[in-house]
Backbone as JSON Lines, residues from 0, in Angstrom:
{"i":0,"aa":"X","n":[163.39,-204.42,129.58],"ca":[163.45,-205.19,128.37],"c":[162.36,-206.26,128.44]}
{"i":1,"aa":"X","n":[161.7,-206.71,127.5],"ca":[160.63,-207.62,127.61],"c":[160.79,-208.87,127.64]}
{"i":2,"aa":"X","n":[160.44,-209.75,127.41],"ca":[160.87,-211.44,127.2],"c":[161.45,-211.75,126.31]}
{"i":3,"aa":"X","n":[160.51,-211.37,125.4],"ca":[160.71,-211.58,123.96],"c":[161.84,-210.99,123.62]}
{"i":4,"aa":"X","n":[162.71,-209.87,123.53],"ca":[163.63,-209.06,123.66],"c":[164.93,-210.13,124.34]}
{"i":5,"aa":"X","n":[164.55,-210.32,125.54],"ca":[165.8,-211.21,126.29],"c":[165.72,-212.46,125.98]}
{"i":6,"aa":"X","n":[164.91,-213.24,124.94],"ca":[165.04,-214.53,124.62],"c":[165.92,-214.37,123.42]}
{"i":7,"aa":"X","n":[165.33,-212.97,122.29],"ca":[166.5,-213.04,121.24],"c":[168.21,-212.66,121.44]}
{"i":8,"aa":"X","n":[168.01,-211.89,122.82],"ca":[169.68,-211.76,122.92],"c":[170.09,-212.82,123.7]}
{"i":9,"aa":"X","n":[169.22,-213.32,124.38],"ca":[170.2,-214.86,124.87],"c":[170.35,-215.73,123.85]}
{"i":10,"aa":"X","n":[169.93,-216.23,122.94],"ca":[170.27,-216.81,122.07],"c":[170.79,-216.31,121.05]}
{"i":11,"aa":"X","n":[171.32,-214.95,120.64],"ca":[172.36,-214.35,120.38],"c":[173.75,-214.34,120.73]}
{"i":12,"aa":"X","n":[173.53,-214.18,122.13],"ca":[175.13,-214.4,122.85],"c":[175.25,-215.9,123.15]}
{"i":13,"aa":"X","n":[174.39,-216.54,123.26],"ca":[174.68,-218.09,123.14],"c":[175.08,-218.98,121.5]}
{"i":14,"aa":"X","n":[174.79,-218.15,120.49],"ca":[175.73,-218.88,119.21],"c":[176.83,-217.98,119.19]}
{"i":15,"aa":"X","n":[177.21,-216.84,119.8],"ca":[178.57,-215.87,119.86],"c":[179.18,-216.87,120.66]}
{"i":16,"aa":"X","n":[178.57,-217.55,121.52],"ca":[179.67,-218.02,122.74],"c":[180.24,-219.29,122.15]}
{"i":17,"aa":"X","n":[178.85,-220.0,121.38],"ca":[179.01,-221.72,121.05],"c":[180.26,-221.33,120.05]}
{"i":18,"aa":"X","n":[180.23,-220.82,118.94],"ca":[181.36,-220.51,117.69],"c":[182.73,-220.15,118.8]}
{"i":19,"aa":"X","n":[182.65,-219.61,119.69],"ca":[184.1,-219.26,120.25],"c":[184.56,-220.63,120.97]}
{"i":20,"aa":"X","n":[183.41,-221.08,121.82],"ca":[183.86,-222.71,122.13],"c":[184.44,-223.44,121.44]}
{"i":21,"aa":"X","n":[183.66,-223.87,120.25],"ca":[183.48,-225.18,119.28],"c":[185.18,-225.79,119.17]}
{"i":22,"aa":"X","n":[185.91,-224.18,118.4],"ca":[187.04,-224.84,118.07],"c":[188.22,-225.17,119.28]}
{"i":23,"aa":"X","n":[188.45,-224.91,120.41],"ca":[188.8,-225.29,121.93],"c":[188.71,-226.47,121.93]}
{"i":24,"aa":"X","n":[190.3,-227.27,122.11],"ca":[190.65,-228.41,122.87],"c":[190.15,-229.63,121.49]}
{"i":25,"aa":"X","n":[190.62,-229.29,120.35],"ca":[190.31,-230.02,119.21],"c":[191.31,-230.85,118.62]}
{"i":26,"aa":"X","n":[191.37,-232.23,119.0],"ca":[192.45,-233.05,118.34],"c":[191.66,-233.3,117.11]}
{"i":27,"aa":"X","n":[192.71,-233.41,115.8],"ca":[192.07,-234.26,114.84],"c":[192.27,-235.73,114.64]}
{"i":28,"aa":"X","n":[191.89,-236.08,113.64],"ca":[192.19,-237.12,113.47],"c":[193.19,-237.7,113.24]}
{"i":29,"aa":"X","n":[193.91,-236.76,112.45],"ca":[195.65,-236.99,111.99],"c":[195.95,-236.64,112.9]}
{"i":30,"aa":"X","n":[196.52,-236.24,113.65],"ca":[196.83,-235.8,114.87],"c":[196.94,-236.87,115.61]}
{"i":31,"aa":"X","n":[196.11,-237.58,115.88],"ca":[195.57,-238.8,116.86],"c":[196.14,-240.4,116.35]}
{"i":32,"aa":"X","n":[196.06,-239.89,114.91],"ca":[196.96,-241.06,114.05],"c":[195.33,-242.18,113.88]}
{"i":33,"aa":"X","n":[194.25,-241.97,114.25],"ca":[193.21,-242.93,113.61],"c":[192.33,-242.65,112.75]}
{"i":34,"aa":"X","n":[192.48,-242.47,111.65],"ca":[191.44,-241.79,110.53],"c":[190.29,-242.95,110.47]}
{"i":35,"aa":"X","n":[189.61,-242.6,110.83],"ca":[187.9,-243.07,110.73],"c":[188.25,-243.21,109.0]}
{"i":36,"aa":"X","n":[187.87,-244.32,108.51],"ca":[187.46,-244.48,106.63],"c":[185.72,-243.64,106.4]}
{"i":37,"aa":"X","n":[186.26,-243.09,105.27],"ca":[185.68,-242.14,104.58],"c":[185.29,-240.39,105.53]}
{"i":38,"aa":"X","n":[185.88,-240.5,106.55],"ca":[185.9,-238.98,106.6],"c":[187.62,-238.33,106.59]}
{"i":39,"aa":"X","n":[187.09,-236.69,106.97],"ca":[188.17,-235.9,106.25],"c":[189.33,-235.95,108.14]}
{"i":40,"aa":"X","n":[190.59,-236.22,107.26],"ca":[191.51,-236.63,108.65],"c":[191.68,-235.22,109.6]}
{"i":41,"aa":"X","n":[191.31,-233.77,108.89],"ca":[190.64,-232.86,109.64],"c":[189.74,-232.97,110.82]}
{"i":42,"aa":"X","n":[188.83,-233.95,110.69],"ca":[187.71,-233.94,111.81],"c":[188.14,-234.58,112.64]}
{"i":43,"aa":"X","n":[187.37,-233.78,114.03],"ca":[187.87,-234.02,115.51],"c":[187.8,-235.29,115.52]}
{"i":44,"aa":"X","n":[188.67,-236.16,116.56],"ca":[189.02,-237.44,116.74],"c":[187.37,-237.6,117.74]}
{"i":45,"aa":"X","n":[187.21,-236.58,118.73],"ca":[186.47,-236.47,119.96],"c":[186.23,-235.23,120.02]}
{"i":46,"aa":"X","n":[184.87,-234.75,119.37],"ca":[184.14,-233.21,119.43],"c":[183.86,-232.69,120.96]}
{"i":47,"aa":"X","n":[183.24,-233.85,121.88],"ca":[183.0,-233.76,123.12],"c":[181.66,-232.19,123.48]}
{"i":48,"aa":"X","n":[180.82,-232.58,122.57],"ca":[179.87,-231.75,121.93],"c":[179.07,-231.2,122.95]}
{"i":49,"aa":"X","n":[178.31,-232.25,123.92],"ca":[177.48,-231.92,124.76],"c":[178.32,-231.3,126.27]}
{"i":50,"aa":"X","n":[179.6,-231.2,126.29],"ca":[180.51,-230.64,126.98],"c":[180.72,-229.16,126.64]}
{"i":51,"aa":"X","n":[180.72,-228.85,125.51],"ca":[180.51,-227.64,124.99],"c":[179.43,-227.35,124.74]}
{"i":52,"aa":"X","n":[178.12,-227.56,124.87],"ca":[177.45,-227.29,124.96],"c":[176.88,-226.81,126.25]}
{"i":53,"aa":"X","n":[177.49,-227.64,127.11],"ca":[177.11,-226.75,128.77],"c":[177.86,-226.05,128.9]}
{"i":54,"aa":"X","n":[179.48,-225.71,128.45],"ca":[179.91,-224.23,129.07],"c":[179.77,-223.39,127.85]}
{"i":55,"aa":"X","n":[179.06,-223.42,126.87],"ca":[178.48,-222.44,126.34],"c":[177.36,-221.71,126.52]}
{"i":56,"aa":"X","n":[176.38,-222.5,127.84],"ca":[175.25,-222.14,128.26],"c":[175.54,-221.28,129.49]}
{"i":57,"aa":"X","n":[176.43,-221.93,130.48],"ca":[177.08,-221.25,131.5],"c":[177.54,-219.78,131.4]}
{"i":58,"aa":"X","n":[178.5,-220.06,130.34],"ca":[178.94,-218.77,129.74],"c":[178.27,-217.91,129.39]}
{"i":59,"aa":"X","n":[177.02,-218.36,128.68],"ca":[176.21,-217.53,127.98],"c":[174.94,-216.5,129.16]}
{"i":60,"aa":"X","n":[174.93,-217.62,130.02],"ca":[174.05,-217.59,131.36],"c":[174.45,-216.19,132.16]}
{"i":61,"aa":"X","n":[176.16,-216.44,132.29],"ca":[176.49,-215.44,133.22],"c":[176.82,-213.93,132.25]}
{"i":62,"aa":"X","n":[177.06,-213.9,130.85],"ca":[176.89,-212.6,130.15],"c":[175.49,-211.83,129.7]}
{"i":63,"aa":"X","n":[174.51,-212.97,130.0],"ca":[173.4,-212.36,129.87],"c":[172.81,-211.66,131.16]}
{"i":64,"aa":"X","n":[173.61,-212.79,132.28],"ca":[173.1,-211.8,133.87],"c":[173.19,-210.81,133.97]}
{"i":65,"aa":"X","n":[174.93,-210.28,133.06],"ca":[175.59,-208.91,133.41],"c":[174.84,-208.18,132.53]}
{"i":66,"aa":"X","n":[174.27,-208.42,131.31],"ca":[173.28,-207.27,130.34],"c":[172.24,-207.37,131.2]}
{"i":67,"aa":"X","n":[171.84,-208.12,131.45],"ca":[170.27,-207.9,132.19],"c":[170.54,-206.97,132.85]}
{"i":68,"aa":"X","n":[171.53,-206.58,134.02],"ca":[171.95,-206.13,135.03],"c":[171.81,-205.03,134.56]}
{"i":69,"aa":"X","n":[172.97,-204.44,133.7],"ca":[173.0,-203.43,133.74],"c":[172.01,-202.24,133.08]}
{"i":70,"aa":"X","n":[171.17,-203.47,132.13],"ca":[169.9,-202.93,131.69],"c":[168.72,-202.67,132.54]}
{"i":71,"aa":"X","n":[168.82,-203.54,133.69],"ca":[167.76,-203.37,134.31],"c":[167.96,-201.72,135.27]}
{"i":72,"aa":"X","n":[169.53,-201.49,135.85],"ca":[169.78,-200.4,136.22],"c":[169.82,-199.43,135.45]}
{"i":73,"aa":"X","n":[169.69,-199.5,134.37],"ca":[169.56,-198.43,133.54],"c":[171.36,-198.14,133.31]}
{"i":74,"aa":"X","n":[172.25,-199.06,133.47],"ca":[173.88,-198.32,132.98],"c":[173.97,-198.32,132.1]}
{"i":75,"aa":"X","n":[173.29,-199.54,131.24],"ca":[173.01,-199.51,129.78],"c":[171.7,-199.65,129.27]}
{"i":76,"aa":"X","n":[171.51,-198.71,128.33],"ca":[170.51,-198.22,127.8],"c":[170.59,-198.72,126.01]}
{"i":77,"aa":"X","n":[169.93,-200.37,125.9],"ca":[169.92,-200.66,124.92],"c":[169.55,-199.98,123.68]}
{"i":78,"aa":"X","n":[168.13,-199.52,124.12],"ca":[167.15,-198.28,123.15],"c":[167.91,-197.32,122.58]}
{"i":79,"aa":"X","n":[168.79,-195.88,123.62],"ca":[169.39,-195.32,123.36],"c":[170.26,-196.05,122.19]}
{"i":80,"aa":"X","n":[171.57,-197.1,122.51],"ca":[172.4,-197.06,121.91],"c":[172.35,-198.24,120.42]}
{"i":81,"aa":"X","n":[170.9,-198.16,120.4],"ca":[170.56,-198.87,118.83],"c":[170.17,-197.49,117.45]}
{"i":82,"aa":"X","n":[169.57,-196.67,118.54],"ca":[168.47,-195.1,118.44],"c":[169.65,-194.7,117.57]}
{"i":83,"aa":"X","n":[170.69,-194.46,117.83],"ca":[171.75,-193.1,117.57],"c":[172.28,-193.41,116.36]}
């Protein structure tokens, strides 16, 4: 697979991973009982953003090892199974 190729699927499986994070471990605001004035009592009290942002990289890090992997052994054969 080329660079260019493994830069667009890492950052493929890295917004698959961030969207499955995001909503994980989300108090709101009502919830918390302190509504910030003028936002919606929906929004997180504490997004804890850049926390999810590293185990979305982690995550993303170690599912791209296993495609690399098995692409590089040939178990999976990306070409083939776009081809068909």
């Amino acid at each position: 697979m080329s660079l260019g190729g493994q830069i667009v699927i890492f950052i493929i499986i890295w917004m698959i991973v961030l969207f499955i994070v995001l909503p994980l471990n989300i108090v709101s605001q009502a919830e918390n009982k302190k509504i910030s004035l003028g936002t919606d009592p929906g929004a997180p009290a504490q997004p804890r953003i850049l926390s999810k942002f590293f185990k979305t990289t982690v995550a993303s890090l170690i599912i791209f090892a296993i495609i690399n992997l098995l692409t590089y052994f040939e178990i999976l054969n990306l070409r083939e199974f776009f081809s068909q």
